[in-house]
C-alpha positions as CSV (number, residue, x, y, z in Angstrom):
1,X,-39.9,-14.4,-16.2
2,X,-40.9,-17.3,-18.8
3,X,-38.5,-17.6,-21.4
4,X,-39.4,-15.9,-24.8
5,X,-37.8,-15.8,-28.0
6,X,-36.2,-11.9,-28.9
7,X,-37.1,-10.6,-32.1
8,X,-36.1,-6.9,-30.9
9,X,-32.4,-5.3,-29.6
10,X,-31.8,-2.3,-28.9
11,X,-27.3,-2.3,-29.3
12,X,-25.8,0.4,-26.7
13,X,-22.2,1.5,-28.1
14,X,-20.0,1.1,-24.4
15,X,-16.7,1.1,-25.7
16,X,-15.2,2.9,-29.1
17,X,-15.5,6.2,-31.4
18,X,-18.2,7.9,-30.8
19,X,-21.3,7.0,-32.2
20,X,-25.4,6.4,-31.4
21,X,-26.9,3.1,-30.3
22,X,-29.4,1.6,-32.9
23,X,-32.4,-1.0,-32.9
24,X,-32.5,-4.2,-34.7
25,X,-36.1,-4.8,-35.6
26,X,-38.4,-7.5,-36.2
27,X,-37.3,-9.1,-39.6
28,X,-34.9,-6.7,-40.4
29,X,-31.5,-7.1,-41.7
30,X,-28.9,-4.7,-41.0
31,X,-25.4,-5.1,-43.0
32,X,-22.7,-3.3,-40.7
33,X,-19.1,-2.5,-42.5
34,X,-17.4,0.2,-43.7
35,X,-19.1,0.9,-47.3
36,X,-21.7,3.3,-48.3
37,X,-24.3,0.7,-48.8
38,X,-23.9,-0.3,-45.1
39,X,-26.9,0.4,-42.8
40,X,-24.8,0.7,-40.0
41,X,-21.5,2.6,-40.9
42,X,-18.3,2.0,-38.6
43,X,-15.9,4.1,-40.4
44,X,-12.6,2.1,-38.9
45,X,-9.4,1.0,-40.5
46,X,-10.1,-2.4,-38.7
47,X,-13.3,-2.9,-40.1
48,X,-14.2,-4.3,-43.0
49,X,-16.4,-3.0,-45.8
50,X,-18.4,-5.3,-45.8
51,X,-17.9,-6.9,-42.4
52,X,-21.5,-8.6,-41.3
53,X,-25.0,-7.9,-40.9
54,X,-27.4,-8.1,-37.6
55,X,-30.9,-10.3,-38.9
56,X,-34.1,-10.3,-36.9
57,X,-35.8,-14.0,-37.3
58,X,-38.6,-16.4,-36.0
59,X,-36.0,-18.2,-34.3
60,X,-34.2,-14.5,-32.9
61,X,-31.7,-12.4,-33.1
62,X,-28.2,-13.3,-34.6
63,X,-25.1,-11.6,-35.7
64,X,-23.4,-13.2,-38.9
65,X,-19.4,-12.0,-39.9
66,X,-19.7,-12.0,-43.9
67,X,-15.6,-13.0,-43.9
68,X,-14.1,-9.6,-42.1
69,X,-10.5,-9.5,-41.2
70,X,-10.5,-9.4,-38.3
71,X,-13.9,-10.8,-37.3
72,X,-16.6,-10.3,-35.1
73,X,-17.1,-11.2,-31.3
74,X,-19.8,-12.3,-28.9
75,X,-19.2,-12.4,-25.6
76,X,-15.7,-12.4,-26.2
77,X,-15.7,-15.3,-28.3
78,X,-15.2,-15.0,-32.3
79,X,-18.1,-16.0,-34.6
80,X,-17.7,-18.6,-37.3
81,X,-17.4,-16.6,-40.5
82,X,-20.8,-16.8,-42.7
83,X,-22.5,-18.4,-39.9
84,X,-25.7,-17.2,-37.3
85,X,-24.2,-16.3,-34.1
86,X,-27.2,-16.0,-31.6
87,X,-27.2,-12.2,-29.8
88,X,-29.9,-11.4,-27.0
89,X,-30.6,-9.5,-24.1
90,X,-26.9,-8.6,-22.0
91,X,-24.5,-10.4,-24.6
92,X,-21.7,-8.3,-26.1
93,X,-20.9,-7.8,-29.4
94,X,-17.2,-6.2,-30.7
95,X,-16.9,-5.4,-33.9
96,X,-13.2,-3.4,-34.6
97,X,-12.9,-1.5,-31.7
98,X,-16.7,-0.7,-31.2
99,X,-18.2,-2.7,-27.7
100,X,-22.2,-3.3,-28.3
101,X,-24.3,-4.1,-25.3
102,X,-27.4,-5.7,-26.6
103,X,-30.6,-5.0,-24.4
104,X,-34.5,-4.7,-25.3
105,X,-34.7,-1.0,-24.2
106,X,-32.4,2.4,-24.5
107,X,-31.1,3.6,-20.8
108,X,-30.4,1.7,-17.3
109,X,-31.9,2.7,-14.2
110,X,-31.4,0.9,-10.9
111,X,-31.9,-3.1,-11.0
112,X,-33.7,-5.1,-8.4
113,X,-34.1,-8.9,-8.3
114,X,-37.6,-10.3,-9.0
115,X,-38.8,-12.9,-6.9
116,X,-39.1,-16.3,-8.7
117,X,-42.7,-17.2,-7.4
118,X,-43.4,-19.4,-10.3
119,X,-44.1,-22.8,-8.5
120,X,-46.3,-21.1,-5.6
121,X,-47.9,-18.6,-7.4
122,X,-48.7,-19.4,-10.6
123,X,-52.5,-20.3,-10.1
124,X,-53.1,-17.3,-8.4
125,X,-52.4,-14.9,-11.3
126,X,-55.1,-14.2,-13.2
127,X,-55.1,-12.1,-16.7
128,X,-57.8,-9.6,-17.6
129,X,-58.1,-8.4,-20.8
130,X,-59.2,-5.1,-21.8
131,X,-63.3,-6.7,-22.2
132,X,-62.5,-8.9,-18.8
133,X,-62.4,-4.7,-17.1
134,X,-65.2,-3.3,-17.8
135,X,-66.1,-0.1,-17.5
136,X,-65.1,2.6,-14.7
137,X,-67.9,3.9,-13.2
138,X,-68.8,7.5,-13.7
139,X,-67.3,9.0,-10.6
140,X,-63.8,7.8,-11.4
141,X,-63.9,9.1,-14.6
142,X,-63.3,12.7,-13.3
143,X,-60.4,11.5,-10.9
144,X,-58.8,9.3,-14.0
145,X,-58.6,12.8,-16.1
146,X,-57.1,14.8,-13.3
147,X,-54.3,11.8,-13.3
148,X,-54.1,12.1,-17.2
149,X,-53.3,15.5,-16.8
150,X,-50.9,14.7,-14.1
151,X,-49.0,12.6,-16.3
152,X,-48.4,14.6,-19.3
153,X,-47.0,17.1,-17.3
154,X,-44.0,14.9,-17.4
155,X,-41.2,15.7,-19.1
156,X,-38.3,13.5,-18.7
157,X,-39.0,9.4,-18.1
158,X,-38.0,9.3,-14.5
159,X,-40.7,12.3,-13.7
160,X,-43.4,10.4,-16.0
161,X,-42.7,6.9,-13.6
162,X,-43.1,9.5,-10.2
163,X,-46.6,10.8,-11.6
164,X,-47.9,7.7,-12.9
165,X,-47.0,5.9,-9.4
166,X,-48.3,8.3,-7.6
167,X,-51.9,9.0,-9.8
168,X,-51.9,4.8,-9.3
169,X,-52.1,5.1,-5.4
170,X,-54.4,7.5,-5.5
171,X,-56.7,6.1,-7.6
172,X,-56.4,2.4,-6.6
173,X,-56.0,2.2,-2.8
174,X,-52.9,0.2,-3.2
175,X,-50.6,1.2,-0.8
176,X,-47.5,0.7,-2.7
177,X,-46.4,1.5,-6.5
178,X,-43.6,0.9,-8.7
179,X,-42.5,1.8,-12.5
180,X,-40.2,-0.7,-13.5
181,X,-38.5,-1.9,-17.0
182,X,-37.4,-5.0,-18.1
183,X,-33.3,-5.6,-17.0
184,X,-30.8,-8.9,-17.8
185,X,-32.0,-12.4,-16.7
186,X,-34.4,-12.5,-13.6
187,X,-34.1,-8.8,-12.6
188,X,-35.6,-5.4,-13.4
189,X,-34.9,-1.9,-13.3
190,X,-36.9,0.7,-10.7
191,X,-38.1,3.6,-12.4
192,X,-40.3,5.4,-9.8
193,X,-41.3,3.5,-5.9
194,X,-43.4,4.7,-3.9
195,X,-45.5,3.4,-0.2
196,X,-46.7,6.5,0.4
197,X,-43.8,6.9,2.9
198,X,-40.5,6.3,1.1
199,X,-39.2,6.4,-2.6
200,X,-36.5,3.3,-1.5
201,X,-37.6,0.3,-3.4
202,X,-34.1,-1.4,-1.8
203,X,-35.8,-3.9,0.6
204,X,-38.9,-4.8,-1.7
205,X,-39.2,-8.2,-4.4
206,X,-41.5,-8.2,-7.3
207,X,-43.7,-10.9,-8.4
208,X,-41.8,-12.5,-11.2
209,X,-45.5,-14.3,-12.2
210,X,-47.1,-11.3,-12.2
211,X,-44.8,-9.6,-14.7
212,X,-44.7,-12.5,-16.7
213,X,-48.6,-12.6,-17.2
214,X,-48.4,-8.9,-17.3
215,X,-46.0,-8.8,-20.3
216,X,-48.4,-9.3,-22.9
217,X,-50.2,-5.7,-22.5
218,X,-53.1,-7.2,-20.2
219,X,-54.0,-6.3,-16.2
220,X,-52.6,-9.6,-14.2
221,X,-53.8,-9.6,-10.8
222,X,-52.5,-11.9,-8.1
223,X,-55.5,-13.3,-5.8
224,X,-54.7,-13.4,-2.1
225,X,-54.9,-17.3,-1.1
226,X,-56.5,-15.8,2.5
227,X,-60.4,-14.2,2.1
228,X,-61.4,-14.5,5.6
229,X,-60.4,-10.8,6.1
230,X,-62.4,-9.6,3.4
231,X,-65.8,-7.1,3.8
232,X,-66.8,-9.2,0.7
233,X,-65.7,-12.2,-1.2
234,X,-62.8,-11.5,-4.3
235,X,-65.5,-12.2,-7.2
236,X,-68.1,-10.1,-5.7
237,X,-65.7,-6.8,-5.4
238,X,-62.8,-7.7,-7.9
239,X,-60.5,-6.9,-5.0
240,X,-56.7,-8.6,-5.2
241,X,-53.3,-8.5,-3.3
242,X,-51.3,-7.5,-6.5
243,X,-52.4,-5.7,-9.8
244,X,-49.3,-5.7,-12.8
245,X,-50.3,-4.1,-16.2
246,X,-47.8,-3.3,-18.8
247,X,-47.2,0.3,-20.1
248,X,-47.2,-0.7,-24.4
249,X,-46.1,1.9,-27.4
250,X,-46.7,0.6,-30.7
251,X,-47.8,-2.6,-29.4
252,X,-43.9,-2.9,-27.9
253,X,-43.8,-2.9,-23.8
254,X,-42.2,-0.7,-22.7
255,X,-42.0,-0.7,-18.9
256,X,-45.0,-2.4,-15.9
257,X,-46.8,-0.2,-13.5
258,X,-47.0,-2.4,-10.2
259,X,-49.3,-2.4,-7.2
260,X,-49.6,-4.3,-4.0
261,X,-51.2,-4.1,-1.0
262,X,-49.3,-5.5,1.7
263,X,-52.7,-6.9,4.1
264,X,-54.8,-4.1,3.6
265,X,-56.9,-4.9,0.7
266,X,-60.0,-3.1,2.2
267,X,-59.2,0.2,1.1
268,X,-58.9,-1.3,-2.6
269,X,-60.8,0.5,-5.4
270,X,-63.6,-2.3,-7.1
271,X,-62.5,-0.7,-10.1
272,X,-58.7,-0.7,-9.6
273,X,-57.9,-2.9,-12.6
274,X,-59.5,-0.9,-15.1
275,X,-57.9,2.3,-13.5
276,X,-54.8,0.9,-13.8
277,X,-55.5,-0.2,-17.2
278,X,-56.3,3.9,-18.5
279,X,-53.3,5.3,-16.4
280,X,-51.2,2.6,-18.3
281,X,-52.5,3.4,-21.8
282,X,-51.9,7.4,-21.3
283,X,-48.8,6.8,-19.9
284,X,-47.7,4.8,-23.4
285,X,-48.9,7.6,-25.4
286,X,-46.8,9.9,-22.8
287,X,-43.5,7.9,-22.8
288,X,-44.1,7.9,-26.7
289,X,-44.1,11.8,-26.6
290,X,-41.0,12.1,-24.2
291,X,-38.9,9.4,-26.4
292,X,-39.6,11.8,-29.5
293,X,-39.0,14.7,-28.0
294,X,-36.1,13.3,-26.2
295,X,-34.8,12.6,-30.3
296,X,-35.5,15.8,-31.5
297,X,-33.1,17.6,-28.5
298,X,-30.6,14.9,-28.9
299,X,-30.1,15.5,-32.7
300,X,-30.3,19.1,-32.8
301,X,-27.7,19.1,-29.9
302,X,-25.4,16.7,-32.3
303,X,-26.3,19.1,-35.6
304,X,-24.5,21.5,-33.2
305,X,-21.8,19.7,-32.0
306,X,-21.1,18.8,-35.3
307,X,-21.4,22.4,-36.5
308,X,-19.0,23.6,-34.2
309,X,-16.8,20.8,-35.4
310,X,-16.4,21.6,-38.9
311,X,-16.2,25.2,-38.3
312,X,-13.2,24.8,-35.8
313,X,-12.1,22.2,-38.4
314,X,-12.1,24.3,-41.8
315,X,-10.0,27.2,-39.7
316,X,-7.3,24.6,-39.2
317,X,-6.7,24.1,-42.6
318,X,-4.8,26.3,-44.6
319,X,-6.5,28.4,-47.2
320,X,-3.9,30.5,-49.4
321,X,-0.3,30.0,-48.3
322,X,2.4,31.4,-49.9
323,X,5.2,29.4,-51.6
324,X,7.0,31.4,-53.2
325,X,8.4,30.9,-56.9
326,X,10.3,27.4,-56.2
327,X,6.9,25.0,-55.2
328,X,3.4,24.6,-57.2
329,X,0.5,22.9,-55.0
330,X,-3.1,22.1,-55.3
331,X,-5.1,20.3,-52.5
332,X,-9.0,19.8,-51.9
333,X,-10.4,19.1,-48.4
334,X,-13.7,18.2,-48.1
335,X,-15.2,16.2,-44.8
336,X,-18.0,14.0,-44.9
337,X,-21.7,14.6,-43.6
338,X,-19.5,14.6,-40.6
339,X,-16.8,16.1,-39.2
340,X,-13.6,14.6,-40.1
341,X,-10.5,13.1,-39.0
342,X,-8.8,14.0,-41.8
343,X,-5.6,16.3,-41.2
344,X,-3.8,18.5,-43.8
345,X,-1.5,21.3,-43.0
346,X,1.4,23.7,-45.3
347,X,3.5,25.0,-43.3
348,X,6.3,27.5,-45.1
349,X,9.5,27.7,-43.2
350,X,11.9,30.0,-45.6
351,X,11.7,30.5,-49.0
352,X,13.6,28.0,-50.1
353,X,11.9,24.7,-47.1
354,X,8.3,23.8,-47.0
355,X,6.4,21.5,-44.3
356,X,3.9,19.1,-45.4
357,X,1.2,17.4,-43.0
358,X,-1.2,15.0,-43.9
359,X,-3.5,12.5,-41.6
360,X,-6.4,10.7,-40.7
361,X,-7.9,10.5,-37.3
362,X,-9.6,6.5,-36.8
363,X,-13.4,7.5,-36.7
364,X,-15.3,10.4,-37.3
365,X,-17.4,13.2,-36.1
366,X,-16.8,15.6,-33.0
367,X,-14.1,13.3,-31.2
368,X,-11.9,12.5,-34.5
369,X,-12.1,16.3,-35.6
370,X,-10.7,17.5,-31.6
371,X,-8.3,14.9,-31.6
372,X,-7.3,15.8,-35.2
373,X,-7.2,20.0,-34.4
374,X,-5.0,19.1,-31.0
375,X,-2.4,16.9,-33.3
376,X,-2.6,19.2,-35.6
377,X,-1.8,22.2,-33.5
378,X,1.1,20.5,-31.9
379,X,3.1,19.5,-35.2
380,X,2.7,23.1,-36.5
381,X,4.2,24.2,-33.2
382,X,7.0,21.1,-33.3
383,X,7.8,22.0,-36.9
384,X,8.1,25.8,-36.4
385,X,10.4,25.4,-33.7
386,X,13.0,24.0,-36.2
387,X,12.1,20.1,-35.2
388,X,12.9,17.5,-38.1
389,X,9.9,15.1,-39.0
390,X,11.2,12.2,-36.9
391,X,11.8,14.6,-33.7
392,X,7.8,15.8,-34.4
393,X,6.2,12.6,-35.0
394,X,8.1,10.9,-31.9
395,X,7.0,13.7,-30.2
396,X,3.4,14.0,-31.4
397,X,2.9,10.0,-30.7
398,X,3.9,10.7,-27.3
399,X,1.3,13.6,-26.5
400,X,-1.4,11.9,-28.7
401,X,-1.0,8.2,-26.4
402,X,-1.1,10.1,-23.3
403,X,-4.5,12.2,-23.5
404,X,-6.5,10.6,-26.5
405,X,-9.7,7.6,-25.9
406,X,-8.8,4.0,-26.0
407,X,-9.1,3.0,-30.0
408,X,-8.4,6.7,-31.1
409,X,-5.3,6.5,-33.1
410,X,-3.4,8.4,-36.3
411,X,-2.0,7.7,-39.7
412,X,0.5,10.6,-40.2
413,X,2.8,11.9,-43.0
414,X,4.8,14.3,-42.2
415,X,7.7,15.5,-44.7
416,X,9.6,18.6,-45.3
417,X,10.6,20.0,-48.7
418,X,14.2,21.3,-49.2
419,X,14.7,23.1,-52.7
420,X,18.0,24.3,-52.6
421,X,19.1,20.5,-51.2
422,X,16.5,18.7,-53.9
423,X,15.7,16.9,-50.9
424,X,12.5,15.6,-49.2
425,X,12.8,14.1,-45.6
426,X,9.7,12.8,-44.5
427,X,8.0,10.4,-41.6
428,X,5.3,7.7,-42.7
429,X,3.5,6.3,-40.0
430,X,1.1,4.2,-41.2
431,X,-0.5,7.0,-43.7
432,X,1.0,5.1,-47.0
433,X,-1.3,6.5,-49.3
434,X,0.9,8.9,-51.6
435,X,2.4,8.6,-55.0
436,X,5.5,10.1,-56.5
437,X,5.2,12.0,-60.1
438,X,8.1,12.7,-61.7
439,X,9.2,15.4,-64.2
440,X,9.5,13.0,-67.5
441,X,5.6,12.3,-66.9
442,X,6.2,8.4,-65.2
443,X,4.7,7.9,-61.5
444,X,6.2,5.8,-58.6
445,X,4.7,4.1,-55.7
446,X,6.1,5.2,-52.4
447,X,8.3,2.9,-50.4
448,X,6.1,0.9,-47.5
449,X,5.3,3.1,-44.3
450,X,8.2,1.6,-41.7
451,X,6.3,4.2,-38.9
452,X,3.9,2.6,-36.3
453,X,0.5,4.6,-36.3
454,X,0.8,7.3,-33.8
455,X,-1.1,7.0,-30.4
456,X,-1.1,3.4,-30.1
457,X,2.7,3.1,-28.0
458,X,3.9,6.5,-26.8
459,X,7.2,5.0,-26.5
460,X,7.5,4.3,-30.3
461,X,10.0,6.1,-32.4
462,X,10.7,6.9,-35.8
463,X,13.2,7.8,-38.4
464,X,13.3,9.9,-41.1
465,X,13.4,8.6,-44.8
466,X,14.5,11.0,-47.6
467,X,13.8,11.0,-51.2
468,X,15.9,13.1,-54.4
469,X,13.6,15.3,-56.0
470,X,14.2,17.7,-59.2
471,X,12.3,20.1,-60.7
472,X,9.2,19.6,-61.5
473,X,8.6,15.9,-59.3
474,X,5.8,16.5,-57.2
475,X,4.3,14.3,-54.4
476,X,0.5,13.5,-54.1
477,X,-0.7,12.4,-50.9
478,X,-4.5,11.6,-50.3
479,X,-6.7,10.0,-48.0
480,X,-7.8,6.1,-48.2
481,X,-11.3,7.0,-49.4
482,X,-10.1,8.0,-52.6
483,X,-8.2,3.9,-54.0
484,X,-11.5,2.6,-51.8
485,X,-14.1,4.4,-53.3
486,X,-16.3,1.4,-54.8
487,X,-18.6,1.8,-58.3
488,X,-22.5,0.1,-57.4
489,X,-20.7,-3.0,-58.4
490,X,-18.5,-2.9,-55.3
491,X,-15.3,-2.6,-57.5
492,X,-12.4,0.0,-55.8
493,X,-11.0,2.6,-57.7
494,X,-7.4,0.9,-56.4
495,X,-3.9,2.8,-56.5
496,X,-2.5,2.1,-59.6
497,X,-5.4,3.8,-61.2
498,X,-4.2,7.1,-59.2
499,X,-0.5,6.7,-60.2
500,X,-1.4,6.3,-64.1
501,X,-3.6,9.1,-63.7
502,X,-1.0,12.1,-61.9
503,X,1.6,10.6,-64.6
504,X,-0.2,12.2,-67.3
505,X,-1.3,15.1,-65.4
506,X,0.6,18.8,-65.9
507,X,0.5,20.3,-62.9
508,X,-0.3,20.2,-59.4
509,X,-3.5,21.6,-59.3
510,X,-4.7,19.4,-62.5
511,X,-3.7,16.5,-60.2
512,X,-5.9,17.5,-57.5
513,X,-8.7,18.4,-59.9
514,X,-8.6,15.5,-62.4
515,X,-8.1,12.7,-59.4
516,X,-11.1,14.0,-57.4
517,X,-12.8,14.6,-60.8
518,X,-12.6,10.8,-62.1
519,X,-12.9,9.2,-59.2
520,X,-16.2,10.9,-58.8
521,X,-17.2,9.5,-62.0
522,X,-15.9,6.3,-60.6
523,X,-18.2,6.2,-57.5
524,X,-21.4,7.4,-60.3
525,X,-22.1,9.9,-57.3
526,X,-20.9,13.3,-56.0
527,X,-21.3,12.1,-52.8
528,X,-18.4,9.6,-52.0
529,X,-17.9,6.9,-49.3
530,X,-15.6,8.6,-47.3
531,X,-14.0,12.0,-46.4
532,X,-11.8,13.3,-49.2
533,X,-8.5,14.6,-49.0
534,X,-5.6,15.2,-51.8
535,X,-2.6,17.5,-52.6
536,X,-0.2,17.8,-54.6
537,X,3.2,18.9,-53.7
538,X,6.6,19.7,-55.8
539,X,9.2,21.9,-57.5
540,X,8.8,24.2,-60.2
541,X,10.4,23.4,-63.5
């Protein structure tokens, strides 16, 4: 087909956490990244937050990385930072550990060559606009509506290409129909086939000409080179070999319904362009119907995914738990739009030893939240079964490598409390977001995590680390939202505004409250960037 600049891309997630495929539109910017202001959010330790944007030009469709860390891919190769990396039809984008497929259309049916006729066939397309038709006569009319009706009987896009190949046969006298869709390069994918014997498009080619002229919305018919087997000459009854006419919504095409006759133009319709042009037109308003209603089921079914997600989620983590008259805590939990990754678990052992889980699942919604109830269920079992935080996390990492997706990993703190021992031994792999708030009112930063994130080797191990603790220290651990949360200015609410504000907190639950409180005020929104996780852990004075 003739080379044409792309101003639309429709970008197919293949590889990464779950999430939907998107269009880039005709002069539309899209700024991808990690931050609220983002238009397309890929909520990844790996990705920047503000990472690059997708722009829609004259001149195409390119992919810019605004100075991520660790950059932006095309076709496996890494784009300049702040410079326009062209993207178009079957290129591959990688952005963190998301794979984008870039294509002009959602889905992927069979492909088929086209044949590349250009040279030979050229003068014999012709294009005829919708005034070029004409009008059908009168006794068409009546079989066109039984076809319309036909075709909105539809209801998926496959069924839709099957009716509209089939109300083109019988209204046309073409012998053989076929539904197809643009694919990569010189080939295109068969909806619907039919030659009114067989549904196997496998041994037929397809006038790359013809879908060329076609492309544009108007009937492009291919005129035989050989008349002398005609009843009547080609101008007298319209009559052609080939008829291609593109299916259009919202003056976008969409897919090409395509006729030829194979020798046996005789039994042609005089009006078969113009019939094919009114089966095409109500079969756009049809696949326009099917793609919204196609949507609608595919968001309520992810409203209820989701649903179930956060219900299963909010029974995992702990509600009242008892700790006796040696520990104070406070903690808030509270997931994004979305189901969370976020992990948090209490786990009382005597009166005297107390567990503490925290984590964060990479990605969100349904997948993150499983993967985060299955971790979660396995340390509580690890831990009650008398296993130290080294002997759960190795453990954990193993079962979590094993069985999770490819770029599905943890941060995980895992620590237990022993009062009697003033002791804390704890695991950090990777989690490092926690503080440590002393009795005389000062604060401490933790020591670096020396734990590998869990999931990524299954043959990692890990140590524990303890840490003194008197009455009244406590330990506040919370998720990376909280020193990330940016004001409109783009500043971050950083760490060492969390450690100067537990040091002058008075208890655990003021630490919870006043932290979630102020950064709150920080972000000039209730609703904050990213799920939202803190407690507060310690001894009584």
């Amino acid at each position: 087909m003739a080379t044409q600049t792309i101003q639309k891309l429709w970008f197919e997630p293949m590889a990464g956490p779950e999430m939907d495929g998107f269009w880039l539109e005709p002069g539309a910017v899209l700024l991808f990244g990690r931050g609220s202001q983002c238009d397309i959010k890929l909520l990844d330790a790996t990705v920047s937050r503000k990472h690059g944007q997708f722009v829609s030009m004259d001149e195409g469709c390119f992919v810019t990385d605004l100075g991520s860390t660790v950059g932006t891919f095309v076709n496996e190769e890494q784009c300049e930072p702040q410079a326009k990396t062209p993207v178009t039809t079957g290129d591959v984008v990688q952005i963190g550990p998301w794979i984008f497929r870039a294509s002009i259309r959602q889905g992927a049916p069979v492909a088929m060559q086209t044949l590349d006729d250009g040279l030979d066939m050229q003068s014999r397309v012709q294009r005829f606009t919708r005034s070029d038709v004409g009008n059908l006569a009168q006794h068409r009319l009546s079989l066109l509506i039984d076809c319309s009706a036909e075709i909105n009987k539809a209801d998926t896009l496959h069924g839709l290409g099957e009716l509209l190949v089939k109300s083109a046969i019988d209204g046309t006298g073409f012998q053989r129909a076929a539904m197809l869709v643009d694919s990569d390069g010189d080939e295109i994918d068969v909806m619907a086939f039919s030659d009114g014997q067989s549904k196997d498009a496998s041994q037929t080619t397809f006038s790359r000409s013809l879908l060329s002229a076609a492309s544009t919305g108007d009937v492009a018919c291919l005129l035989s080179g050989d008349t002398a087997g005609y009843g009547q000459s080609i101008a007298d009854l319209n009559i052609h070999s080939a008829i291609c006419c593109g299916v259009m919504v919202d003056n976008e095409l969409v897919a090409y319904l395509y006729l030829d006759a194979r020798d046996q133009e005789r039994q042609i319709q005089p009006d078969a362009a113009g019939f094919c042009q009114a089966l095409c037109q109500m079969a756009g308003l049809a696949y326009a119907n099917l793609r919204r209603l196609e949507m609608q089921i595919e968001q309520a079914r992810l409203e209820q995914d989701m649903n179930a997600a956060r219900e299963a989620q909010q029974l995992m983590v702990p509600k009242e738990v008892s700790v006796g008259h040696v520990f104070e805590w406070g903690r808030i939990f509270r997931p994004g739009r979305e189901a969370s990754g976020d992990l948090l678990d209490i786990i009382p052992l005597s009166e005297s030893r107390m567990a503490l889980i925290v984590g964060d699942v990479s990605g969100k919604g349904a997948g993150a939240a499983i993967l985060m109830s299955a971790a979660q269920s396995f340390i509580h079992a690890k831990i009650n079964a008398g296993c130290d935080p080294a002997e759960t996390v190795t453990a954990v990492n193993k079962f979590v490598a094993k069985r999770s997706a490819m770029n599905r990993f943890l941060t995980l703190w895992v620590g237990i409390f022993d009062a009697e021992a003033k002791e804390l031994t704890y695991v950090d792999a990777g989690h490092g977001h926690w503080a440590i708030r002393r009795a005389g009112g000062t604060s401490e930063a933790p020591p670096n995590p020396d734990g590998f994130l869990i999931g990524i080797d299954a043959n990692s191990e890990y140590r524990n680390a303890t840490l003194l603790v008197q009455k009244g220290d406590r330990i506040v651990l919370f998720s990376d939202g909280i020193p990330e949360q940016q004001t409109e200015g783009d500043e971050q609410f950083g760490v060492e505004r969390v450690y100067d504000l537990i040091a002058k907190s008075p208890s655990a639950e003021e630490d919870v409250k006043q932290l979630l409180e102020t950064v709150i005020q920080w972000a000039g929104s209730d609703h904050l960037d990213d799920d939202t996780t803190i407690v507060s852990f310690g001894l009584v004075e």
